[in-house]
N, C-alpha and C positions, 0 to 999 in steps of 0.2 A: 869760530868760522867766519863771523863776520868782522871782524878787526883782520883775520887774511886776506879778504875780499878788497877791502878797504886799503891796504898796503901795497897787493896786487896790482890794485888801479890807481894806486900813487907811481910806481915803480915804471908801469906800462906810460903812464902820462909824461911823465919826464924822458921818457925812451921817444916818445912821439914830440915832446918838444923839440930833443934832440937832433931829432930825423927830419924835423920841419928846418928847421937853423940851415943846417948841412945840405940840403935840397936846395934852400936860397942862396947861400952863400959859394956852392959848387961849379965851378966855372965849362966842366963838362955836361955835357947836357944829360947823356945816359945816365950817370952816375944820378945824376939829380932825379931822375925818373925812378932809380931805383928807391932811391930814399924814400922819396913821396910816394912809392910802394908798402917802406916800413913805416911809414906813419901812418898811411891805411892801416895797415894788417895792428896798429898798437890801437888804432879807435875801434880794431872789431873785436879786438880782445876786451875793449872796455866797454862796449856795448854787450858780451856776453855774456860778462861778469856783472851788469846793471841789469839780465835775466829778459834783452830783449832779442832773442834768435829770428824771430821774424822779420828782423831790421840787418840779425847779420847775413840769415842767407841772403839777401838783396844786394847788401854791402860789396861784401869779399868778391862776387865775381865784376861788378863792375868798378870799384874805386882798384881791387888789387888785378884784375887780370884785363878788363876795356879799355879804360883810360890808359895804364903805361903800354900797353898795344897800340894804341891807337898814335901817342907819344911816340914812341919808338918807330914807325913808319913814319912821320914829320919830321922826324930826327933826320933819318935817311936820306929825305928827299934837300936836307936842307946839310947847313955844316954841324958839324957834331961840339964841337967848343964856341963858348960863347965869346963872339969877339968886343974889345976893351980894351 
């Protein structure tokens, strides 16, 4: 059980590096908010898999549902692709 755990939060990690990368390197700005949604959502899978839930209920509504909210209306008010 605990080498699955362990594999788990290798697996999630690399998904979250992945999602960080693509975030920065994304020239659209929505898309990049979405990322940096999936990189939230891979640190709260590995904080709930390191068996600390009272860090993920806090988590998950503000890194995956406040922040790209709050994002996504500064997007709006602003241009949606990042100019370069």
């Amino acid at each position: 059980m605990e080498v699955l755990a362990l594999t788990l939060m290798a697996i999630v990690a690399l998904l979250s590096t992945l999602a960080t990368y693509l975030a920065i390197t994304e020239r659209d700005l929505l898309t990049a908010v979405i990322y940096s949604a999936l990189q939230s959502t891979a640190y709260a899978i590995i904080f709930y898999l390191l068996m600390a839930p009272d860090i993920v209920l806090v988590y998950i509504p503000v890194a995956v549902g406040l922040y790209p909210a709050v994002f996504i209306v500064l997007i709006k008010k602003s241009e949606r692709y990042e100019g370069g």
